[in-house]
C-alpha positions as CSV (number, residue, x, y, z in Angstrom):
1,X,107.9,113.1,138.2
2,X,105.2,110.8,140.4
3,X,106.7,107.6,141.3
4,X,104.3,105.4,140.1
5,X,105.2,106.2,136.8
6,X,108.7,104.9,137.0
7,X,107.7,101.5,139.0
8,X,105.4,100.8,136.4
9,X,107.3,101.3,133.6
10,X,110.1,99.1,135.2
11,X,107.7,96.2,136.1
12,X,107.0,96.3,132.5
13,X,110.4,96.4,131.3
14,X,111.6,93.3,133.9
15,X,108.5,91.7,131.9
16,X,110.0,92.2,129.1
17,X,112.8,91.2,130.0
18,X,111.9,88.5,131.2
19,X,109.7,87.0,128.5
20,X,112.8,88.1,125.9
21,X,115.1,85.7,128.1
22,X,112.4,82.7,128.7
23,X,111.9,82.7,124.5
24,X,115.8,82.6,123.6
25,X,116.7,80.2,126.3
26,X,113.6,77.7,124.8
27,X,113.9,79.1,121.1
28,X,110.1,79.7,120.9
29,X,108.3,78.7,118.2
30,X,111.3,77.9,115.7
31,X,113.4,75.2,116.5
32,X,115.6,72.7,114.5
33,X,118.8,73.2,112.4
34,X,120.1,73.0,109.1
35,X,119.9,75.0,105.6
36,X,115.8,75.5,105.8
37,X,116.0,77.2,109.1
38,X,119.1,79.4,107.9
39,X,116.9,80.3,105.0
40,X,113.6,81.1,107.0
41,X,115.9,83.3,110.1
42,X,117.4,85.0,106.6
43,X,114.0,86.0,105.3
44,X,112.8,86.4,109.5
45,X,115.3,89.0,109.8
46,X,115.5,90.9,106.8
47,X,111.4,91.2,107.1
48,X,111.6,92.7,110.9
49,X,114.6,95.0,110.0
50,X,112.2,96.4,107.0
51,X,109.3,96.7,109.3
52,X,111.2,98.3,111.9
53,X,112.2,101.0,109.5
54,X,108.6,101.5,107.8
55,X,107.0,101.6,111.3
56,X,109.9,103.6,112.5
57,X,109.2,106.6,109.5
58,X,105.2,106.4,110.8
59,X,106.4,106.6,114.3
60,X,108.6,109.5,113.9
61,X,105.7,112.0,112.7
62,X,103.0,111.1,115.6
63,X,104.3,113.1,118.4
64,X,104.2,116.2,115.9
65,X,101.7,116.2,113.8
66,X,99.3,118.5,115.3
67,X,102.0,121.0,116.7
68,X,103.0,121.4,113.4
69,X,99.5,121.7,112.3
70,X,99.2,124.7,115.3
71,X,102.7,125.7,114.8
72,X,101.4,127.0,111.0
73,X,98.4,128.5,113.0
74,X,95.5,126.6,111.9
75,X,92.6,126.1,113.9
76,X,90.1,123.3,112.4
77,X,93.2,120.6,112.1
78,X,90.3,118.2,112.8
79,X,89.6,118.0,109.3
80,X,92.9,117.3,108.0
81,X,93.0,114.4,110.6
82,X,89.6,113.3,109.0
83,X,90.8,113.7,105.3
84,X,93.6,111.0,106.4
85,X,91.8,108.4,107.1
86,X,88.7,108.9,104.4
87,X,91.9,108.9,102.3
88,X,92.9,105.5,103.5
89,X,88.9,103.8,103.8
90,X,88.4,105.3,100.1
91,X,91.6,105.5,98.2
92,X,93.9,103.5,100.2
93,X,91.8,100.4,99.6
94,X,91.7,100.7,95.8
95,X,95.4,101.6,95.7
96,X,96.0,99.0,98.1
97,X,94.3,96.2,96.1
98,X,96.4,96.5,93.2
99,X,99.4,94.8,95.1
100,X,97.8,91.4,94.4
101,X,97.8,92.0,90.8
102,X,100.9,94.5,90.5
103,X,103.4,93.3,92.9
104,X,103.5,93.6,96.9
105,X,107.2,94.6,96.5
106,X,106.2,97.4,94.0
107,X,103.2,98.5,96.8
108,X,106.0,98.1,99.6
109,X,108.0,100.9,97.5
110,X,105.0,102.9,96.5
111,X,104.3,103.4,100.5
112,X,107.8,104.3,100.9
113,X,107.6,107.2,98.3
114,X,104.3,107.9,99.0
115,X,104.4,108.3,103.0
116,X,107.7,110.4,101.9
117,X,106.0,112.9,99.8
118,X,103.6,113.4,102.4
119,X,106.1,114.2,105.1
120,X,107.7,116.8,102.3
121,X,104.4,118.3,102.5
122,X,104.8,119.2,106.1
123,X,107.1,121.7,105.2
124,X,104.4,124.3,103.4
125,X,102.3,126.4,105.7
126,X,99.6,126.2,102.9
127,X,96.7,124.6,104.0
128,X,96.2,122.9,100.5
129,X,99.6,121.4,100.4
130,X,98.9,120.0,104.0
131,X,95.7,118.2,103.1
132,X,97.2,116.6,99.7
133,X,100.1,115.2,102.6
134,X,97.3,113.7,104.7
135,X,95.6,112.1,101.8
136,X,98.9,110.6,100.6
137,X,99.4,109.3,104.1
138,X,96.1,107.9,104.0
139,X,96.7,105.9,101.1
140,X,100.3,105.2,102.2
141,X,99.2,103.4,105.5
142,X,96.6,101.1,103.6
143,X,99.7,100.3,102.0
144,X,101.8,99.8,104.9
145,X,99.0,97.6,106.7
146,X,98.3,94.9,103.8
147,X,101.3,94.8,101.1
148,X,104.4,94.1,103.4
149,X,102.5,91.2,105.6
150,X,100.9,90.0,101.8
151,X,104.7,89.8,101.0
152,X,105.8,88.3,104.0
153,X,103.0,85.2,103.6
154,X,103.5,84.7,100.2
155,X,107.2,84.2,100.6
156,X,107.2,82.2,103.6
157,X,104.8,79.8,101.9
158,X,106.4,80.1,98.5
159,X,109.6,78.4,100.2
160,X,108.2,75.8,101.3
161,X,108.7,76.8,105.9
162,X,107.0,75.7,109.0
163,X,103.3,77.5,109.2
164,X,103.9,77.4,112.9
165,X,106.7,79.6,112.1
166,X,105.1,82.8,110.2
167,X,104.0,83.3,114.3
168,X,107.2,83.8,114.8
169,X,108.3,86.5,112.4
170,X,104.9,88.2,113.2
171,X,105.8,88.6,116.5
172,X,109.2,89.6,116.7
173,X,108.1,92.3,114.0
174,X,105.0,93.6,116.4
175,X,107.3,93.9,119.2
176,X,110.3,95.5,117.5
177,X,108.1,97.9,115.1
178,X,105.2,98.6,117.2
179,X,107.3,98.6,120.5
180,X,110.8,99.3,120.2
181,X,110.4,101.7,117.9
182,X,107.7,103.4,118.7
183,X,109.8,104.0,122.0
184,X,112.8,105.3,119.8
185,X,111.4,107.3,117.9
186,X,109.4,109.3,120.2
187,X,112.8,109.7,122.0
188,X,114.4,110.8,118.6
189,X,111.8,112.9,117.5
190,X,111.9,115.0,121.0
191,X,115.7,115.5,120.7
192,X,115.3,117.2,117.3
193,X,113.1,119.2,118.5
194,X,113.5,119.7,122.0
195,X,117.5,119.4,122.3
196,X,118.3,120.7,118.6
197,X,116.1,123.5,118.4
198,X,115.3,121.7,114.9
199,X,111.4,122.8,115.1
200,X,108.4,120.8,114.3
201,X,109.0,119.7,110.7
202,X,112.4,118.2,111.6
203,X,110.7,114.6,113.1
204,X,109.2,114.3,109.0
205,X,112.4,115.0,107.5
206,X,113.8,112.6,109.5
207,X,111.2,110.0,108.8
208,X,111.8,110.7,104.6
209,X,115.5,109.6,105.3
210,X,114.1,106.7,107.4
211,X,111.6,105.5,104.6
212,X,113.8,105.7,101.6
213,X,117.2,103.7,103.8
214,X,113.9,100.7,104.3
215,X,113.1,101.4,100.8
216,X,116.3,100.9,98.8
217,X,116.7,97.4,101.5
218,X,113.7,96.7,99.9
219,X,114.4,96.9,96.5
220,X,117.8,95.4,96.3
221,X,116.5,92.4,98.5
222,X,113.1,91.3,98.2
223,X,111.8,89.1,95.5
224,X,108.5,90.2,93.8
225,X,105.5,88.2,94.2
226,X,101.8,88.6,93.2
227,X,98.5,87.2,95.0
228,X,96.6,86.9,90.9
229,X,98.6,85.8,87.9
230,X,96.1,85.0,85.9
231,X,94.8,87.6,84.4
232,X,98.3,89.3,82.8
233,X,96.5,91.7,80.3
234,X,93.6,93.5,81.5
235,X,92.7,97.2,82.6
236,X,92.8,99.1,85.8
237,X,88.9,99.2,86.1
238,X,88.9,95.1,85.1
239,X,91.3,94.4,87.4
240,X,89.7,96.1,90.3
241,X,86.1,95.2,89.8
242,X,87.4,91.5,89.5
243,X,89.6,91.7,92.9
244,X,86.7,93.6,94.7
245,X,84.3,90.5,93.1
246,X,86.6,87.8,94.2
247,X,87.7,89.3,97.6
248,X,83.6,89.9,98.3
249,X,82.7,86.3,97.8
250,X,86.0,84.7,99.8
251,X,84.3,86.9,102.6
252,X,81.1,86.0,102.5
253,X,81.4,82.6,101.0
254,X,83.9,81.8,104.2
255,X,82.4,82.3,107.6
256,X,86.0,82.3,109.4
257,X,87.2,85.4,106.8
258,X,84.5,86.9,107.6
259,X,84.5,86.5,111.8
260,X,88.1,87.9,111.2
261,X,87.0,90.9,109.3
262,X,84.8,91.8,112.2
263,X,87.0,91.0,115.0
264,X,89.8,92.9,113.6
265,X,87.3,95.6,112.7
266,X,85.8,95.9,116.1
267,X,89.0,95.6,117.6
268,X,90.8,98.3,116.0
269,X,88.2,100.3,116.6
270,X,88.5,99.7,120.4
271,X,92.0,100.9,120.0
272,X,91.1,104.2,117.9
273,X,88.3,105.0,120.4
274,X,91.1,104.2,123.4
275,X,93.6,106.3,121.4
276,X,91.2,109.2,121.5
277,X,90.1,109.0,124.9
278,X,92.5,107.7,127.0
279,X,93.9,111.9,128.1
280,X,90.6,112.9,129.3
281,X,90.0,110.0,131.0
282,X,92.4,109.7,133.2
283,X,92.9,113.4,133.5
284,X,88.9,114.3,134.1
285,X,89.3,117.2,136.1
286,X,92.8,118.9,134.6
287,X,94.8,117.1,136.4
288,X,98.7,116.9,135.8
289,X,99.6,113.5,134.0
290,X,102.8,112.7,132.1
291,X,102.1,112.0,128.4
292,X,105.3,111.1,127.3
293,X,106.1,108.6,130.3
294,X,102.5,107.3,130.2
295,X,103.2,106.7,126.3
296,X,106.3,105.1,126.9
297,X,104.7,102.5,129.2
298,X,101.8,101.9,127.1
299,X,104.7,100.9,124.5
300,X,106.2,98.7,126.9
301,X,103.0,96.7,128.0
302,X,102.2,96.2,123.9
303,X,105.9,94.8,123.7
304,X,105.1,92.5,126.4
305,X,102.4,91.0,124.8
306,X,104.0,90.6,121.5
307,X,107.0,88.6,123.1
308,X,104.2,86.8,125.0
309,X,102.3,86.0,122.0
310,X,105.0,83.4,120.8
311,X,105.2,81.5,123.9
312,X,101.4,81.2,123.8
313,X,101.2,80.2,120.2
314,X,103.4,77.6,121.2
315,X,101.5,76.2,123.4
316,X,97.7,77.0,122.5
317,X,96.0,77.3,119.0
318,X,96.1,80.8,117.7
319,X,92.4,81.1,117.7
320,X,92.3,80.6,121.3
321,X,94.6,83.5,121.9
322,X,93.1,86.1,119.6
323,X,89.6,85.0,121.8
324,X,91.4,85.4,125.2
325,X,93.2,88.5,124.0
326,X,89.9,90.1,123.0
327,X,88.0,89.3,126.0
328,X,90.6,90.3,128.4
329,X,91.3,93.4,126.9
330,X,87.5,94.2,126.7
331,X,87.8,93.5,130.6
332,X,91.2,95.8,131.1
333,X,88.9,98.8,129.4
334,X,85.9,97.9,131.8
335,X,88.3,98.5,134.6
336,X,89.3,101.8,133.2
337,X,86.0,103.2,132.7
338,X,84.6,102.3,136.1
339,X,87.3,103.8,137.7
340,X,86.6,107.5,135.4
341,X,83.1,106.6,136.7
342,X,83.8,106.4,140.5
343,X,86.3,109.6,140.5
344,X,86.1,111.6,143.2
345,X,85.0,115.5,143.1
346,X,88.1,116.8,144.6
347,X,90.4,118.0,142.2
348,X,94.2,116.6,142.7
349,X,97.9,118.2,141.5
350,X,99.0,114.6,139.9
351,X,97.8,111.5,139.0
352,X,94.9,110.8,141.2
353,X,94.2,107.0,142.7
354,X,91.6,106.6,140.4
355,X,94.2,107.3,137.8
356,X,96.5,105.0,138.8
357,X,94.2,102.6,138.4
358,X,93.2,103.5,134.8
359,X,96.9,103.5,134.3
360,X,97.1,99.9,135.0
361,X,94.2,98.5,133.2
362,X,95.1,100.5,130.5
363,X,98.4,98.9,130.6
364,X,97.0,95.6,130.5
365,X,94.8,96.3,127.3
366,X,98.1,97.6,125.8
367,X,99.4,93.9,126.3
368,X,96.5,92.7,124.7
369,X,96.6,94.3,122.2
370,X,100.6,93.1,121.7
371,X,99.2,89.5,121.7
372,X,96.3,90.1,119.2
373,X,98.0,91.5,116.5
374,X,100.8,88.8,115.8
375,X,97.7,86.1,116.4
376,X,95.4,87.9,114.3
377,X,98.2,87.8,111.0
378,X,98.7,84.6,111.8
379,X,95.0,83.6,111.5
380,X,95.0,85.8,108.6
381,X,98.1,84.1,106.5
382,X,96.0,80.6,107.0
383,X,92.3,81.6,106.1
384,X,92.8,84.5,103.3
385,X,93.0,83.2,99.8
386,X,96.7,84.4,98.4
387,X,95.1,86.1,95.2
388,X,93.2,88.4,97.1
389,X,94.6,88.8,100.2
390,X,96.2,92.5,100.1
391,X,92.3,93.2,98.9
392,X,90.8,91.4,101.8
393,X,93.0,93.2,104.5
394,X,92.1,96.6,103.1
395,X,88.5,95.9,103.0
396,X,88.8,94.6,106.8
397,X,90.0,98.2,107.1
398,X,86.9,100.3,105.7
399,X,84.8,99.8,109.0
400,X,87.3,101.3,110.9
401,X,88.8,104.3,108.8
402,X,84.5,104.7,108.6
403,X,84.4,104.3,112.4
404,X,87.0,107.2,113.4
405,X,85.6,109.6,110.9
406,X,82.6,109.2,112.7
407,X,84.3,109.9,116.1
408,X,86.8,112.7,114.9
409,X,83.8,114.6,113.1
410,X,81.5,114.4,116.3
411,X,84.7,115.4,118.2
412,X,85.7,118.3,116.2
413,X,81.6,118.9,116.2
414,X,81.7,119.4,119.7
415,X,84.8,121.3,120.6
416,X,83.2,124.0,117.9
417,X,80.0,124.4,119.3
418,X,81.7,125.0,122.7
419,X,83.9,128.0,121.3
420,X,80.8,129.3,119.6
421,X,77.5,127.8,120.8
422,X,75.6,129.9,118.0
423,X,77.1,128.6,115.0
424,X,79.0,124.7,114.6
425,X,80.4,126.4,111.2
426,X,81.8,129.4,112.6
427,X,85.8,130.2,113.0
428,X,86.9,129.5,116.4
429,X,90.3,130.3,118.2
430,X,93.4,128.4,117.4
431,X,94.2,128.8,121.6
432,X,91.2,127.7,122.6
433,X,90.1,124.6,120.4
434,X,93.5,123.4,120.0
435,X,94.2,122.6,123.3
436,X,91.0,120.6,123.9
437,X,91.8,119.3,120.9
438,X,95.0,118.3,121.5
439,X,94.1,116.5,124.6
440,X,92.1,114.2,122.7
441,X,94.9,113.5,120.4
442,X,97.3,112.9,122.9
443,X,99.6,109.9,123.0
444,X,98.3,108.9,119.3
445,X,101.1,107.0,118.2
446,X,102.1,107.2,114.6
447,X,101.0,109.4,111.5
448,X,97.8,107.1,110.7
449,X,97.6,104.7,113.7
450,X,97.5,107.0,116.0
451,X,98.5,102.4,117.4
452,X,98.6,102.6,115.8
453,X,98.1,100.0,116.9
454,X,99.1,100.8,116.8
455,X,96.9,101.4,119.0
456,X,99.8,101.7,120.4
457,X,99.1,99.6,118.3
């Protein structure tokens, strides 16, 4: 394996490191003694150990979710990718909504048992049984992405801690779930299938066992809470014509909800669009790259900027950094595509300079996007009204699930017209489409995020 690979991922990891040591030696954002701070490190904890695991269950299924989808010899998998997220932009937000009236704990266990049904799916070949999985994961990550940080606020509030301090769980819970795990997992899933000859569905049966151990910590731990008590007797339709209502008018009636909505919107779709892209791009001409080592840095730079994120939270407002964040990261992908622009036309074994570069500037936007996402929930626990707040989030998320329709139709548009140039609608090759296809897939993180952030995110 190239070099450059390795020095990389070890400058991140000294980072890391680094960062890791500077925040416990200081003690970040939390500081003080005494029964409150026992109580808030309590909650801190027990909330990152959850996430860990519900992350860790989404993280488990990314690095084989189209193999599995080729493994059963199906050739449009496009689609199914597509049904996932109009699952989530179209049933994920209504299911998602109903936290603030139902419960967030109740949501938290409905994506546990929902997210594990779908990776039960995985084990038909049926091509009917695989698309009900994808649109119970689609539901299950609106779930995942608004009920357990709705939780999260409305407990930390509820008991009377620190504002400054939500910052804190946010970002020990970005770096450890979106990080740490993500890292883990892809190692775990590999050795299941790679070492243990376990095959393709074994990373999902994993994940169920991973889901339902966060799930019963869940249940015999956290407290229930509700964003809308007021309204105790009312239907399903009521309720959800009243939360869209109310959840409409905090948006448009509040011009910093509603700059949120958009940045997060435009943001994650700058990660989806990275997601998708980032193979080809630095690979232009066939050339050899390492996926998994690339990944594996990319996880590393987004764990660097969630440690980061504390010590700047400390010390600037958290408006300030989710602004920075953006516009350096909107900089690190300007770098990357001038560098696919200037490419040489000779074709190279490995990793070409231009490559190199791409590989660091992509690394940098992988930071950023480590320092946006505990700043962004922090902005989002102080400006979004309790009642409505799973509701809000899920509506944030309609641009985007909207967004990378759009780009996985036109992909899966284009890589059919190349295997048949006479008819878009015609069958095509399993060979042929999936390996183009899989290309652009590469590196996509967990079951829905893709990463997620996460975006890697």
């Amino acid at each position: 394996m190239e070099q450059v690979y390795w020095i990389i991922f070890g400058v991140l990891a000294v980072i890391v490191a680094g960062i890791v040591l500077t925040t416990a030696k200081d003690g970040g954002v939390v500081s003080g003694s005494g029964p409150q701070l026992s109580a808030f490190l309590s909650l801190r904890n027990n909330y990152v150990f959850v996430y860990a695991l519900m992350m860790a269950g989404d993280w488990l299924q990314g690095p084989y979710v189209y193999a599995l989808y080729q493994h059963y010899g199906y050739d449009d998998i496009g689609r199914l990718f597509i049904a996932g997220f109009g699952s989530s932009m179209i049933f994920g937000t209504v299911v998602g909504s109903l936290a603030d009236k139902h419960g967030r704990k109740k949501a938290a266990l409905l994506y546990v048992l929902m997210y594990a049904a779908s990776c039960a799916t995985k084990h038909s070949p049926t091509y009917g049984v695989l698309m009900v999985g994808r649109l119970l994961g689609g539901i299950a990550t609106s779930l995942l992405f608004s009920a357990f940080e709705s939780w999260l606020v409305a407990e930390h509030f509820s008991r009377g801690f620190d504002e400054k301090w939500i910052g804190d769980t946010f970002s020990k819970a970005v770096f450890v779930g979106n990080g740490l795990m993500a890292i883990l997992s892809g190692l775990l899933a590999s050795y299941l299938v790679d070492n243990l000859s376990l095959g393709p569905v074994a990373p999902f049966d994993a994940a169920i066992v991973v889901l339902l151990l966060g799930g019963a910590v869940i249940y015999a731990s956290w407290p229930e809470n509700y964003g809308d008590n007021a309204h105790a007797v009312e239907s399903v339709f009521t309720t959800l014509q009243r939360q869209f209502a109310v959840a409409s008018g905090a948006i448009l009636g509040d011009q910093r909800v509603a700059l949120l909505g958009a940045m997060q919107s435009l943001f994650e779709a700058s990660m989806y669009t990275f997601v998708f892209l980032w193979t080809p791009a630095m690979a232009p001409k066939g050339e050899k790259i390492y996926h998994g080592m690339i990944f594996a840095c990319f996880m590393t730079a987004s764990m660097a900027g969630s440690s980061l994120s504390g010590i700047l939270m400390k010390r600037f407002k958290a408006r300030r950094v989710l602004q920075e964040a953006d516009a350096s990261a909107a900089d690190a992908t300007k770098v990357g595509a001038d560098a696919t622009l200037a490419a040489g036309k000779d074709v190279v074994r490995g990793i070409s300079l231009n490559g190199q570069i791409q590989l660091i500037a992509f690394c940098v936007f992988e930071v950023m996007v480590g320092v946006f996402w505990p700043s962004m929930m922090t902005l989002r626990a102080r400006f979004i009204p309790e009642e409505t707040r799973s509701t809000i989030i899920n509506m944030f998320r309609i641009p985007l699930n909207l967004f990378v329709c759009v780009i996985l139709y036109n992909i899966r548009l284009e890589l059919l017209i190349r295997s048949n140039p006479t008819s878009a609608s015609a069958p095509v090759k399993a060979k042929k489409v999936g390996e183009e296809e899989a290309a652009l897939l590469a590196g996509s993180g967990g079951g829905q995020r893709e990463e997620d952030g996460k975006a890697a995110a």
